[in-house]
DSSP file (Angstrom, degrees, kcal/mol; ACC not computed):
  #  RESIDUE AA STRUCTURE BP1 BP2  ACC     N-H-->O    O-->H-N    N-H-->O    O-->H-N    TCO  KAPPA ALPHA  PHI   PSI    X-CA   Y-CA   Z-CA
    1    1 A X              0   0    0      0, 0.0     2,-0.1     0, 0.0     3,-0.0   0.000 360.0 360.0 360.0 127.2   18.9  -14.6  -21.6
    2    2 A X     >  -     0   0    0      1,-0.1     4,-2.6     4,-0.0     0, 0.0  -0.362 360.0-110.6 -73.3 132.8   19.9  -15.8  -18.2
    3    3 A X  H  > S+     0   0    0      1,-0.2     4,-3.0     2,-0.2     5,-0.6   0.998 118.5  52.9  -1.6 -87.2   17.2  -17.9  -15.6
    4    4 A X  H  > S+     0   0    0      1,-0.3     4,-0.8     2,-0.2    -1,-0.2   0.943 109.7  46.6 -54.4 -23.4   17.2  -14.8  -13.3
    5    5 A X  H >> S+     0   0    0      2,-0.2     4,-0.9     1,-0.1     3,-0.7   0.975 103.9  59.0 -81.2 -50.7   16.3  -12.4  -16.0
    6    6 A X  H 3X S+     0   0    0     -4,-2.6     4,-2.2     1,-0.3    -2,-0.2   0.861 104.6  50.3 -34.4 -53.2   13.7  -14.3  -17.4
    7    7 A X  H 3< S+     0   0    0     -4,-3.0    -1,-0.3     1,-0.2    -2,-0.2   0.738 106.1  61.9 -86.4   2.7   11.8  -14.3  -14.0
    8    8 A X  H << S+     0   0    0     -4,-0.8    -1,-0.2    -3,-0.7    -2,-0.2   0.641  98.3  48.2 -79.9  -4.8   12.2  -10.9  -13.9
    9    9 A X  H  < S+     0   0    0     -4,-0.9    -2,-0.2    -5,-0.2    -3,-0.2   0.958  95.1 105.2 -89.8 -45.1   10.5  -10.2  -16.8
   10   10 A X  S  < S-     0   0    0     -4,-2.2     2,-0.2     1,-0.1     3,-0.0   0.249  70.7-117.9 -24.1 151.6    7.3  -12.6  -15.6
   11   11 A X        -     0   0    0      1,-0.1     2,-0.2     3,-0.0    -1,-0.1  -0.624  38.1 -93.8 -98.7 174.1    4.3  -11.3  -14.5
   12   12 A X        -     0   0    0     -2,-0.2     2,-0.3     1,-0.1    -1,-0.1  -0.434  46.9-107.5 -93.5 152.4    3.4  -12.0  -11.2
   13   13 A X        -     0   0    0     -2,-0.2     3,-0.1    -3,-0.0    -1,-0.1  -0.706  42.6-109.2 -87.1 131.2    0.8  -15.5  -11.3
   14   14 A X        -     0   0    0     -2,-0.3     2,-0.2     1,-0.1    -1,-0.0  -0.216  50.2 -98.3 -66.1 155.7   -2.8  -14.0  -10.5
   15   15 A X        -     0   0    0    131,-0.1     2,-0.4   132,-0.1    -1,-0.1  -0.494  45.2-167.4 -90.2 142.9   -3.3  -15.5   -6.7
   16   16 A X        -     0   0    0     -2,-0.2     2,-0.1    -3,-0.1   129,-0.1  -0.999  21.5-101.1-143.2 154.6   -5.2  -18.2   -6.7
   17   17 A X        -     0   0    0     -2,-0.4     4,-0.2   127,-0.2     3,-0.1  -0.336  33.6-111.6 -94.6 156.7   -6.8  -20.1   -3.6
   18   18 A X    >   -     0   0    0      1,-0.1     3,-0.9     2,-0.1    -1,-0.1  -0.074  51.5 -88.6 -50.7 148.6   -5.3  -23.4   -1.9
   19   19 A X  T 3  S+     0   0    0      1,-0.2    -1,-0.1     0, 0.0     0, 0.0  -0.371 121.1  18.9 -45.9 137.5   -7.8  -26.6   -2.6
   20   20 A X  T 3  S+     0   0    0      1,-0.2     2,-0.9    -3,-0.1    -1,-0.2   0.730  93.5 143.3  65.7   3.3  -10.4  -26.7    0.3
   21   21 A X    <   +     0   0    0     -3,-0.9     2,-0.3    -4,-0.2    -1,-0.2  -0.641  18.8 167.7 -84.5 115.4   -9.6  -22.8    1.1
   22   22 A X        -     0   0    0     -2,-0.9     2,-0.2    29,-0.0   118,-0.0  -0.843  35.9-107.8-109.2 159.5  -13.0  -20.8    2.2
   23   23 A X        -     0   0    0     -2,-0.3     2,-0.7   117,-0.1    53,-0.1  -0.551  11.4-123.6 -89.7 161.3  -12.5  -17.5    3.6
   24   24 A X        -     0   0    0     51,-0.3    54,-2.8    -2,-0.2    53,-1.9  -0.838  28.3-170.9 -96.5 117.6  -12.8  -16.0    6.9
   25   25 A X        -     0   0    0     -2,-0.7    28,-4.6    52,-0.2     2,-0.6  -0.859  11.6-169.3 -99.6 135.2  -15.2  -13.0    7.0
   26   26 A X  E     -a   53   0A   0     -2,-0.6    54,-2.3    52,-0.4     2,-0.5  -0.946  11.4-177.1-110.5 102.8  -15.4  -11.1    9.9
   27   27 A X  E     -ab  54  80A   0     26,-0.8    28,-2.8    -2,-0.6     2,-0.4  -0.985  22.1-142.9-118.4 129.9  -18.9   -8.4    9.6
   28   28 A X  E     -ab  55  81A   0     52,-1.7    54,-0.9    -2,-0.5    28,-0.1  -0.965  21.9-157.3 -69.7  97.5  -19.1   -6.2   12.4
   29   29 A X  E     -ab  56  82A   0     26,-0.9    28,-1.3    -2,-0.4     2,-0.5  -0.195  13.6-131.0-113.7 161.7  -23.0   -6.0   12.9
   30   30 A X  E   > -a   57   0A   0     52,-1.0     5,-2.3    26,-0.1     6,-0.6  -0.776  21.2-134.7 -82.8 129.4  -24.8   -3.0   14.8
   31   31 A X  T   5S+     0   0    0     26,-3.2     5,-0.5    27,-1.1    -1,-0.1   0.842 101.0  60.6 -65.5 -18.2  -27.3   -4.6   17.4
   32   32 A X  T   5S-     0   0    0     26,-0.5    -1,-0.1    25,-0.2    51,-0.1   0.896 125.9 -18.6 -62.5 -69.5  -29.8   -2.4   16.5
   33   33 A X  T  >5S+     0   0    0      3,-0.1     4,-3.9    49,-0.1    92,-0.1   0.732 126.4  52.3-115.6 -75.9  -30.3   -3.4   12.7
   34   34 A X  T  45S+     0   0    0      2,-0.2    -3,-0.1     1,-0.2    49,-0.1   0.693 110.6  48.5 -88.0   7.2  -28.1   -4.9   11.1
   35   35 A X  T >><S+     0   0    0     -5,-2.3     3,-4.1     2,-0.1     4,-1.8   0.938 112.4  63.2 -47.8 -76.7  -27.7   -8.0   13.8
   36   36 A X  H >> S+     0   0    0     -6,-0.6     4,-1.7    -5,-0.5     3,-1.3   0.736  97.7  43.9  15.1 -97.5  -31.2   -7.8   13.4
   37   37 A X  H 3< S+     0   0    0     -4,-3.9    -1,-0.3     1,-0.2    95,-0.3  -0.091 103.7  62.3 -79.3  44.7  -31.4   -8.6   10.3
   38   38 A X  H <> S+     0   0    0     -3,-4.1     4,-1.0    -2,-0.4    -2,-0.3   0.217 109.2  48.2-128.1 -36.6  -28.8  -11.4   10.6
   39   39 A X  H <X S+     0   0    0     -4,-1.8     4,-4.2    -3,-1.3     5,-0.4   0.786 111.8  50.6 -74.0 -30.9  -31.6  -13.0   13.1
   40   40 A X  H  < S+     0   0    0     -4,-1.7     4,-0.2    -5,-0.4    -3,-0.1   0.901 109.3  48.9 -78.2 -26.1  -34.2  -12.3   10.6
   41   41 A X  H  >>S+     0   0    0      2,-0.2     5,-3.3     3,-0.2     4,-0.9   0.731 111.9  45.8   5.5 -70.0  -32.4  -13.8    8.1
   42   42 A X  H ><5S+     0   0    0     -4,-1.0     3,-1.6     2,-0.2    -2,-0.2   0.981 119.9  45.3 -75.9 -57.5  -31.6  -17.1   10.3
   43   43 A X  T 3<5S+     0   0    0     -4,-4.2    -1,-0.2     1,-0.3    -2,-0.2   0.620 108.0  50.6 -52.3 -12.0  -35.4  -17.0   11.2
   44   44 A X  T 345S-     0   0    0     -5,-0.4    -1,-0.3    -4,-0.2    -2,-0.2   0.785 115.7-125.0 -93.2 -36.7  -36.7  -16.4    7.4
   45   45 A X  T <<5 +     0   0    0     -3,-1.6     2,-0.3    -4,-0.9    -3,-0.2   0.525  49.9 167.2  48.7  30.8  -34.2  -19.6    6.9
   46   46 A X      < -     0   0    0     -5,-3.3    -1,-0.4    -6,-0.1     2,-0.2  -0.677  34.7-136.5 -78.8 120.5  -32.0  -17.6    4.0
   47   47 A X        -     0   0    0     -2,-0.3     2,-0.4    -3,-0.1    -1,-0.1  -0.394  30.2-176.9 -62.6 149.6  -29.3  -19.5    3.8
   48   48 A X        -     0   0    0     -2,-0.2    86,-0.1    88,-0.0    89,-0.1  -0.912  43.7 -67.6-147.1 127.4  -26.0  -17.4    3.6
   49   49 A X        -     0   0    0     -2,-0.4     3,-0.4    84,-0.2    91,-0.1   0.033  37.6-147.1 -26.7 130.1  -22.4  -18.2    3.2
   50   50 A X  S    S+     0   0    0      1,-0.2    -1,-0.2     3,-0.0    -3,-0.0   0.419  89.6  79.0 -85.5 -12.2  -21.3  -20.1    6.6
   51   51 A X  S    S+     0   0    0     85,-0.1    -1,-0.2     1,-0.1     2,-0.2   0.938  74.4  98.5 -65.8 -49.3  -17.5  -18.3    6.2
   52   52 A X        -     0   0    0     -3,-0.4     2,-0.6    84,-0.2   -26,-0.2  -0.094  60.8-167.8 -50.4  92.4  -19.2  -15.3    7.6
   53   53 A X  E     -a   26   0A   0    -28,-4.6   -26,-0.8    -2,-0.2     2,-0.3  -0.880  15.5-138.0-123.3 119.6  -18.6  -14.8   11.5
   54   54 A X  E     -a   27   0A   0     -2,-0.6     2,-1.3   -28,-0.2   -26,-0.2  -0.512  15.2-170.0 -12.3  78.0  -20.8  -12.3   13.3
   55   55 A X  E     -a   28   0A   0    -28,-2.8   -26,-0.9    -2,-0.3     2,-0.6  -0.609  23.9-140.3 -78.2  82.3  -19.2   -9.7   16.1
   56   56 A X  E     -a   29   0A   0     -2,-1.3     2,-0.3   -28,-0.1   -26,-0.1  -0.370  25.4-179.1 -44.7 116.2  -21.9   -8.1   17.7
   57   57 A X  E     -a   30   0A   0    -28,-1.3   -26,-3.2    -2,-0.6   -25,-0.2  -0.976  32.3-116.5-126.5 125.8  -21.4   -4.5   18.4
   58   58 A X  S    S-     0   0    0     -2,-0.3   -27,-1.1   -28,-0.2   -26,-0.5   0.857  94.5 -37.2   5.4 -92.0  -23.5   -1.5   20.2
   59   59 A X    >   -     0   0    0    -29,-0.2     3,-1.3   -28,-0.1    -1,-0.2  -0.994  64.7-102.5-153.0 164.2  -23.7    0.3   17.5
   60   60 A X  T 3  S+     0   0    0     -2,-0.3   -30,-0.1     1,-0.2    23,-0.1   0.448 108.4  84.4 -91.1  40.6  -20.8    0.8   14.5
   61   61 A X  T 3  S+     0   0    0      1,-0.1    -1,-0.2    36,-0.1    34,-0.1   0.802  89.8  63.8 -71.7 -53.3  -20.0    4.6   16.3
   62   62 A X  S <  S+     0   0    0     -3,-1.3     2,-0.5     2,-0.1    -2,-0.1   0.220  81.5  97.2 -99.5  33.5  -18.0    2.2   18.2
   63   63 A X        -     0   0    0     -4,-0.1     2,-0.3    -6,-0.1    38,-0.2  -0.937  50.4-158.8 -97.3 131.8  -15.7    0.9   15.9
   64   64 A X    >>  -     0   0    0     -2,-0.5     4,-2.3    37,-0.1     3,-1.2  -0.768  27.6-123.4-114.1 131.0  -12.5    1.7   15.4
   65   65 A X  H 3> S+     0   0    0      1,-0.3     4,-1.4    -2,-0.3     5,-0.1   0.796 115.9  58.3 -44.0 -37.6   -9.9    1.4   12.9
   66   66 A X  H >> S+     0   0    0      2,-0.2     4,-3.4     3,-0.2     3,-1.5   0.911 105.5  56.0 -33.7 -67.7   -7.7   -0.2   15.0
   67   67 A X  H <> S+     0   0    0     -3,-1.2     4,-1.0     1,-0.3    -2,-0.2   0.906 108.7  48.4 -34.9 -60.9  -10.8   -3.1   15.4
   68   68 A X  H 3X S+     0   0    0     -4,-2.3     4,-0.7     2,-0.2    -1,-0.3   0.840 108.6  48.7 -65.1 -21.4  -10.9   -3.6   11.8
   69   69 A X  H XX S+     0   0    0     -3,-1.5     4,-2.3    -4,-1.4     3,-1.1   0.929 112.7  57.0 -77.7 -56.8   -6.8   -4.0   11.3
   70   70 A X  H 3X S+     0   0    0     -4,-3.4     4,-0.5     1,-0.3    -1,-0.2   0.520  98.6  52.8 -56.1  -2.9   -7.0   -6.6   14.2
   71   71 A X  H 3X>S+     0   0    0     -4,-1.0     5,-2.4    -5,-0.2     4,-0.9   0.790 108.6  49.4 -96.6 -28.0   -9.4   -8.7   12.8
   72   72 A X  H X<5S+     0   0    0     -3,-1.1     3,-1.1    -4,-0.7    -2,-0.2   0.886 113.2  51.1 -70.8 -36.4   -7.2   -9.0    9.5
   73   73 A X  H 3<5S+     0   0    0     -4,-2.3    -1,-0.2     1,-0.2    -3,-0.2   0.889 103.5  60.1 -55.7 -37.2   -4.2   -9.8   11.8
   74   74 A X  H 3<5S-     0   0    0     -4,-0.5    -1,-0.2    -5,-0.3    -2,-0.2   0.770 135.7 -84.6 -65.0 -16.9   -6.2  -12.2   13.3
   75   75 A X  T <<5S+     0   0    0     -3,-1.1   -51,-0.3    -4,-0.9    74,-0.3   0.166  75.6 148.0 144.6 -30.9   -6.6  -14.0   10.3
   76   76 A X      < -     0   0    0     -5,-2.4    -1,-0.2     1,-0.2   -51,-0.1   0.105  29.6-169.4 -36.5 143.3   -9.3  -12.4    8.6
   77   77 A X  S    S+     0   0    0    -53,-1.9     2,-0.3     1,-0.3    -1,-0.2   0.576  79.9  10.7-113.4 -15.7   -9.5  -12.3    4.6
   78   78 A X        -     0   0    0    -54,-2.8   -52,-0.4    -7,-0.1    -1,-0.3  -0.883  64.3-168.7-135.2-161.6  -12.1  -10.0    4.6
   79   79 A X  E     + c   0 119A   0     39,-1.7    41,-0.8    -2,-0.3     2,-0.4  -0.681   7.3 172.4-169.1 119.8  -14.2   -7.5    7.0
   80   80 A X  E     -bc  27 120A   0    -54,-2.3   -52,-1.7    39,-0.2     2,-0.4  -0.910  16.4-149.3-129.8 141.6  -17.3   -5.6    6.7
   81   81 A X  E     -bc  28 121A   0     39,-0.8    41,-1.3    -2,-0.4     2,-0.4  -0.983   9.6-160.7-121.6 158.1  -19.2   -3.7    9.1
   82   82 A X  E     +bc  29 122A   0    -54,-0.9   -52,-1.0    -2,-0.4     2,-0.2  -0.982  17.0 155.7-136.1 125.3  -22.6   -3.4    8.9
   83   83 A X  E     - c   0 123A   0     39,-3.5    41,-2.9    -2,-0.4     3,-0.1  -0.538  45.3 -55.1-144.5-167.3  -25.3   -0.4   10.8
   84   84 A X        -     0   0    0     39,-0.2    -1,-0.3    -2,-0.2    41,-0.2  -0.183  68.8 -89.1 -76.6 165.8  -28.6    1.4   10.6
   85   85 A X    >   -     0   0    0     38,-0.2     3,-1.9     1,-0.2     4,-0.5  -0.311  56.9 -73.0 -97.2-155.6  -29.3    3.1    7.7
   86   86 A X  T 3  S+     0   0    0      1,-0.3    -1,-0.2     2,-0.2     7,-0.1  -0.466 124.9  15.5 -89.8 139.6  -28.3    6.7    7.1
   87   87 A X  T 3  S+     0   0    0      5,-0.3    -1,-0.3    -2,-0.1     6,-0.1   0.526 118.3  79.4  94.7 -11.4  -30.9    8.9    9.5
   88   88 A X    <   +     0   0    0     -3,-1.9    -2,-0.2     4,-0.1     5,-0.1   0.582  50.4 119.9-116.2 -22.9  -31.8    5.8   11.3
   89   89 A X    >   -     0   0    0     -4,-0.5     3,-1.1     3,-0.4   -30,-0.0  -0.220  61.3-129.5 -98.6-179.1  -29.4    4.5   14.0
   90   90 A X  T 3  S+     0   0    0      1,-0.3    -1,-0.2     3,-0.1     3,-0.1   0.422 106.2  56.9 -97.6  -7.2  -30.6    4.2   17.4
   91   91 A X  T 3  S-     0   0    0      1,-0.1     2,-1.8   -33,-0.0    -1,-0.3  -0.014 107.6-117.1-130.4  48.4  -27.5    6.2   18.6
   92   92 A X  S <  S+     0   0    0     -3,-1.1    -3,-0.4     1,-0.2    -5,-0.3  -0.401  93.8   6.4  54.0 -69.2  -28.0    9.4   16.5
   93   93 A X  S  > S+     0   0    0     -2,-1.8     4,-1.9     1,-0.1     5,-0.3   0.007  85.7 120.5-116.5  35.9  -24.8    9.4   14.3
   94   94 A X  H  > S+     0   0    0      2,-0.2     4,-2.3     1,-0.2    -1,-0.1   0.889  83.9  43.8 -67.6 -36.4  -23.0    6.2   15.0
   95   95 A X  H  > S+     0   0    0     -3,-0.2     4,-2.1     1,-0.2    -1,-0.2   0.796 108.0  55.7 -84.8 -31.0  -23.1    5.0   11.6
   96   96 A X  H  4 S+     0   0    0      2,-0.2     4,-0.4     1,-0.2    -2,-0.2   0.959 110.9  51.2 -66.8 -40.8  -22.1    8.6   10.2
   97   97 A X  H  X S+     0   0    0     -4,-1.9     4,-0.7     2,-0.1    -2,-0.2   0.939 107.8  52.6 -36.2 -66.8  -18.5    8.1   13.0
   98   98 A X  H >X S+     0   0    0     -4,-2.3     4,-1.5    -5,-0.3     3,-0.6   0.905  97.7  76.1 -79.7 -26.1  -17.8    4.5   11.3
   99   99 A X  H >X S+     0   0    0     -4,-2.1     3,-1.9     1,-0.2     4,-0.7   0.524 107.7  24.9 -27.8-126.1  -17.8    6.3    7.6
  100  100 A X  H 3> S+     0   0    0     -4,-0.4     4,-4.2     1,-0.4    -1,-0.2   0.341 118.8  59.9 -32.9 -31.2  -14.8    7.7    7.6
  101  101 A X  H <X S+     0   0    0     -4,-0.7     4,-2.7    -3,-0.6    -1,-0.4   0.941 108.4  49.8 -80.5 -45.0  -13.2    5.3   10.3
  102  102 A X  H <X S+     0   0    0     -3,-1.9     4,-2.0    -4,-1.5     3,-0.4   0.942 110.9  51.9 -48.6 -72.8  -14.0    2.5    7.7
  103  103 A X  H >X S+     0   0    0     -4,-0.7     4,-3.5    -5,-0.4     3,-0.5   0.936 112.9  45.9 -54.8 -64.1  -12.1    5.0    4.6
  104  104 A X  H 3X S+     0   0    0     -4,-4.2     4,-2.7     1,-0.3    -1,-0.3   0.875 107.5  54.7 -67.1 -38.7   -9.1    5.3    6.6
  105  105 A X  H 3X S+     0   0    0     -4,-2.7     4,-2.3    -3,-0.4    -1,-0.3   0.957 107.7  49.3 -47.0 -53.8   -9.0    1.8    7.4
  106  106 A X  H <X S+     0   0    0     -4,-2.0     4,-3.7    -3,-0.5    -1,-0.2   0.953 107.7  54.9 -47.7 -51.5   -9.0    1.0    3.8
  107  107 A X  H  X S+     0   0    0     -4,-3.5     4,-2.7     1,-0.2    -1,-0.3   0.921 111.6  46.7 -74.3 -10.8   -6.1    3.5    3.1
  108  108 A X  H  X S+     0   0    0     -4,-2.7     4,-1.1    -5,-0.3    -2,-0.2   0.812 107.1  51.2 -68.3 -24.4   -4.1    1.7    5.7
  109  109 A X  H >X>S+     0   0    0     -4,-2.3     4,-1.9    -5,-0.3     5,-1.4   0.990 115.5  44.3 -68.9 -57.7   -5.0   -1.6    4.3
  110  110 A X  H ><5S+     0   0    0     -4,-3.7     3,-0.6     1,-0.3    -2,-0.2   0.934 113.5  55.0 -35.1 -72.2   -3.5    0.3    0.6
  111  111 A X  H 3<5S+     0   0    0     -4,-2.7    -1,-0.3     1,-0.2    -2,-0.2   0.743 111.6  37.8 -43.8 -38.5   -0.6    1.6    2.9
  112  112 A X  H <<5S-     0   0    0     -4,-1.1    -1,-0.2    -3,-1.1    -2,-0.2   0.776 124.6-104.5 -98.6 -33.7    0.5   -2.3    4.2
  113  113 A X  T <<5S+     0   0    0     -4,-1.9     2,-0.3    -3,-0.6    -3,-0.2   0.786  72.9 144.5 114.1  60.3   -0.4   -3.6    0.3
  114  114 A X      < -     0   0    0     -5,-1.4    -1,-0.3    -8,-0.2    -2,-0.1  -0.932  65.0 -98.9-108.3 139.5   -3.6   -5.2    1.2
  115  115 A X        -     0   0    0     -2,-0.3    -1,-0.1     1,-0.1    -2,-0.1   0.012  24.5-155.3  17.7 126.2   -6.6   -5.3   -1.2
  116  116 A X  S >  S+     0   0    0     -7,-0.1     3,-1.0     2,-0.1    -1,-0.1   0.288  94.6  73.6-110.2  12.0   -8.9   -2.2    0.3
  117  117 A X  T 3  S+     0   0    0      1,-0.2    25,-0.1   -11,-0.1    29,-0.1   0.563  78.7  79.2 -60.8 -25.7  -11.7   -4.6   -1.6
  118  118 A X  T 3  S+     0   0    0    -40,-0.1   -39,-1.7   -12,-0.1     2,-0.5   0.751  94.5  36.5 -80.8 -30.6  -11.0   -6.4    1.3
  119  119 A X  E <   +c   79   0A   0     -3,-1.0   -39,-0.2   -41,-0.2     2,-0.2  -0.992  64.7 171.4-125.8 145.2  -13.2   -4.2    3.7
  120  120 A X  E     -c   80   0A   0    -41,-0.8   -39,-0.8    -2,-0.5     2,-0.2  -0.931  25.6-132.4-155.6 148.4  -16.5   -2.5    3.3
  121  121 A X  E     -c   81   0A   0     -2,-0.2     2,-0.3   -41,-0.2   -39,-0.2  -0.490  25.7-179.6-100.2 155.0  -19.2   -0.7    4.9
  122  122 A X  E     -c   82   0A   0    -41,-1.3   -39,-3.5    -2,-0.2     2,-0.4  -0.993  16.4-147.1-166.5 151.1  -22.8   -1.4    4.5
  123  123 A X  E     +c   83   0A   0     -2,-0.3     2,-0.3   -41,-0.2   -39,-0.2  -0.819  22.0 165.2-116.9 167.8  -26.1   -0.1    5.8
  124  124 A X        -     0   0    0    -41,-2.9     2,-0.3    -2,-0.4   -90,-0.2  -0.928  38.0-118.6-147.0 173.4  -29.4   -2.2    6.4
  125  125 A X        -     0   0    0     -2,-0.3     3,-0.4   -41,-0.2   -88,-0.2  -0.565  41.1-111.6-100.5 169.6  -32.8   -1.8    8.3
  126  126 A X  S    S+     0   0    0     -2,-0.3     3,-0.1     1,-0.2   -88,-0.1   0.106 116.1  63.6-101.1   8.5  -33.1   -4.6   11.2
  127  127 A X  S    S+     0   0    0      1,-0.1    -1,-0.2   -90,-0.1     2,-0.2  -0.111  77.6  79.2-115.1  49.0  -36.0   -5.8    8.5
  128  128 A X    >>  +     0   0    0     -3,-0.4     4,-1.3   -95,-0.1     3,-0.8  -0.565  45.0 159.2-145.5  80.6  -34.3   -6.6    5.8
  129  129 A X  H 3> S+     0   0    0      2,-0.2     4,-0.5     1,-0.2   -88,-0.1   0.506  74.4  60.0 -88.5 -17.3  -32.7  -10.1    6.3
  130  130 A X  H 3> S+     0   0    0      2,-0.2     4,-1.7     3,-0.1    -1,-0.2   0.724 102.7  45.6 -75.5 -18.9  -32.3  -10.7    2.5
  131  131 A X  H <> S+     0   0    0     -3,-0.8     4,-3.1     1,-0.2     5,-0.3   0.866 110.6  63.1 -99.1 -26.8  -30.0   -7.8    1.7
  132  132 A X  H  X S+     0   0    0     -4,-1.3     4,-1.9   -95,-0.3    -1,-0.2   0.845 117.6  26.4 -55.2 -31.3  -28.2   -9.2    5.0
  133  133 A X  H  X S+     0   0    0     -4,-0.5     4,-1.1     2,-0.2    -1,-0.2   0.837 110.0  62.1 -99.5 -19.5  -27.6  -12.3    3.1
  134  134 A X  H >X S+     0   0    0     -4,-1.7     4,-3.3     2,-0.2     3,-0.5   0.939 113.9  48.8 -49.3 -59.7  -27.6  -10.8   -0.1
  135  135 A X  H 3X S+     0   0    0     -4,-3.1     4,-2.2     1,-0.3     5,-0.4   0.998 105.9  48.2 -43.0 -71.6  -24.3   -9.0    2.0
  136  136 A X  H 3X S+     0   0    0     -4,-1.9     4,-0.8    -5,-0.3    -1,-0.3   0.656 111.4  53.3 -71.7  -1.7  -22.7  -11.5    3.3
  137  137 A X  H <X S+     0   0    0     -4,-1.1     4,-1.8    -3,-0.5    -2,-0.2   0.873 111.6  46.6-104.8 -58.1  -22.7  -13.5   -0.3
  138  138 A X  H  X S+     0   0    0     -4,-3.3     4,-1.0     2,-0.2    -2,-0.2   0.577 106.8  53.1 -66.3 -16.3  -21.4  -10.9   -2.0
  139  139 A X  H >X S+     0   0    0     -4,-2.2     4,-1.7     2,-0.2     3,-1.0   0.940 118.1  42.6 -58.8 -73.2  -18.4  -10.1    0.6
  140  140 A X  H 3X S+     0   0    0     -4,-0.8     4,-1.3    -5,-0.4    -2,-0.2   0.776 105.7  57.6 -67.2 -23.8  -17.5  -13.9    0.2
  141  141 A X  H 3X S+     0   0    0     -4,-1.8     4,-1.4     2,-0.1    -1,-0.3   0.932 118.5  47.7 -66.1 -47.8  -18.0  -14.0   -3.9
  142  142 A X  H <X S+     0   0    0     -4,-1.0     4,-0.9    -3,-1.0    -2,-0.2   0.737 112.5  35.2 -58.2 -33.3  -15.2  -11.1   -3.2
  143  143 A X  H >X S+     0   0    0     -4,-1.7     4,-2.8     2,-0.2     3,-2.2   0.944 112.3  59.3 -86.2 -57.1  -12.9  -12.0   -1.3
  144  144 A X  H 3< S+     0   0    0     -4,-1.3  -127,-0.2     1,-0.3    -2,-0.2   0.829 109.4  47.7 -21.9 -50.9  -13.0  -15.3   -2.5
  145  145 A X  H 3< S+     0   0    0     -4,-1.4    -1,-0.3     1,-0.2    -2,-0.2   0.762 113.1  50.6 -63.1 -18.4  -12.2  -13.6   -6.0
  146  146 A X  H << S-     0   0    0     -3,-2.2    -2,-0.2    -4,-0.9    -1,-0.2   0.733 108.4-142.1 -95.4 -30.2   -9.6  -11.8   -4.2
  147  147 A X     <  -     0   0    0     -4,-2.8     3,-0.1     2,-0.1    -3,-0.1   0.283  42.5 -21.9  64.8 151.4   -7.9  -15.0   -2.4
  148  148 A X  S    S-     0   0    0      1,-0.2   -71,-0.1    -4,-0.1     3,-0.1   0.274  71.5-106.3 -42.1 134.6   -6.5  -15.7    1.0
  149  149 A X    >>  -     0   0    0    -74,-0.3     4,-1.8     1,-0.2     3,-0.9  -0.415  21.7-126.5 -57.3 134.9   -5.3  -12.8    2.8
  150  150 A X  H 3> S+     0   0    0      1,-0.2     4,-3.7     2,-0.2     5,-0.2   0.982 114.9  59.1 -19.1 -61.5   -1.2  -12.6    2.9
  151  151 A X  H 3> S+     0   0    0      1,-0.2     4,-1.5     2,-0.2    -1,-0.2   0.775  97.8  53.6 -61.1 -23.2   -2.0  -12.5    6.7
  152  152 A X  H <> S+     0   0    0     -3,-0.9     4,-1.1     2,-0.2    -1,-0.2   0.973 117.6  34.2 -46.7 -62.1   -3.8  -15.5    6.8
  153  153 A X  H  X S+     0   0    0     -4,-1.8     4,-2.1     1,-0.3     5,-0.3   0.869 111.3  59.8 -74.4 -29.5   -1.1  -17.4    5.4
  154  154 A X  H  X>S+     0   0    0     -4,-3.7     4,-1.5     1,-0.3     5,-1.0   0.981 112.4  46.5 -37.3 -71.1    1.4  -15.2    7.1
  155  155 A X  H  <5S+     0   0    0     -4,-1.5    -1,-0.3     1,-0.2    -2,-0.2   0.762 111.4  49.2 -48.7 -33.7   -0.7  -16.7   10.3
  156  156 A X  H  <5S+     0   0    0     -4,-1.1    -1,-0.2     1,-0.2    -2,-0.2   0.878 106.4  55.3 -88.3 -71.2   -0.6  -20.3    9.1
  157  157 A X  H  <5S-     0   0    0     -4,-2.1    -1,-0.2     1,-0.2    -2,-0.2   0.909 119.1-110.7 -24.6 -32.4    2.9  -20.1    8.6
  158  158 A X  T  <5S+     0   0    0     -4,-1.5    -1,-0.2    -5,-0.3    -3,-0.2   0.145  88.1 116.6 113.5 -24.1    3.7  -18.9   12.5
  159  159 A X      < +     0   0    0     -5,-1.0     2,-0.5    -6,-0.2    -4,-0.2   0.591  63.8  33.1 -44.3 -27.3    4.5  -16.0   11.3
  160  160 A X              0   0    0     -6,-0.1    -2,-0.2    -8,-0.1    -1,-0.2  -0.947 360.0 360.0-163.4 108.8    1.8  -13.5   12.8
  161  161 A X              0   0    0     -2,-0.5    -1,-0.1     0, 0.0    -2,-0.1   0.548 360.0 360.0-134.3 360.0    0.5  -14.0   16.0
């Protein structure tokens, strides 16, 4: 059996992350709650994974799929957004808007051959600063398992800018 046949027959080597690689998480927080509870969090002093970088938003009515694809071009390896809970947000159905915008994002991540593990929605009260960190440790325990986005490295490369 010939070299070049032989690596066709391999399975592909499970991805595994560079030395000294943390991820970048991007959560998109509601101001309303789940910022909130990202202050209550920092005030309570729950520590939480440090990968994890904050966008403050209105409310997450006004996120867009578009938002979420650009932050994984930007570099992201994961993205989560985070709102009121269901019945709760401060701009009657904002959170009930980003549902579905959140799903389609995922099958476009599926469509481009990303991970759709990669993004998730999540709801909180603005008093609950543990499941906020509880959140953000389990997005980075994931992604981590999941290893550096292609579009990171794409981006470190030069490739995608």
């Amino acid at each position: 059996m010939s070299k070049d046949v032989a690596r066709q027959n391999e399975k592909p080597a499970a991805k595994t992350a560079r030395p000294g690689w943390t991820p970048r998480i991007v959560a998109f927080c509601c101001h309303y709650c789940a910022y909130t509870a990202a202050d209550l969090a920092g005030a309570s002093r729950l520590q939480y994974s440090p990968c994890v970088e904050i966008v403050r938003i209105p409310c997450t009515g006004k996120v867009d799929a578009i938002h979420l694809l650009k932050a994984f071009e930007a570099g992201a390896d994961g993205v989560y957004v985070a709102g009121c809970l269901d019945g709760d947000c401060h701009f009657i159905s904002g959170n009930l808007r980003a549902k579905p915008r959140v799903a389609a994002a995922k099958k476009l991540l599926a469509e481009a051959g990303l991970e759709p593990d990669r993004l998730e929605m999540f709801q909180l009260s603005a008093a609950e600063g543990a499941r906020f960190r509880e959140i953000a440790d389990e997005m980075t325990a994931r992604i981590t398992k999941l290893g550096p986005s292609p579009l990171s490295a794409s981006r470190e490369k030069g490739a995608v800018k």
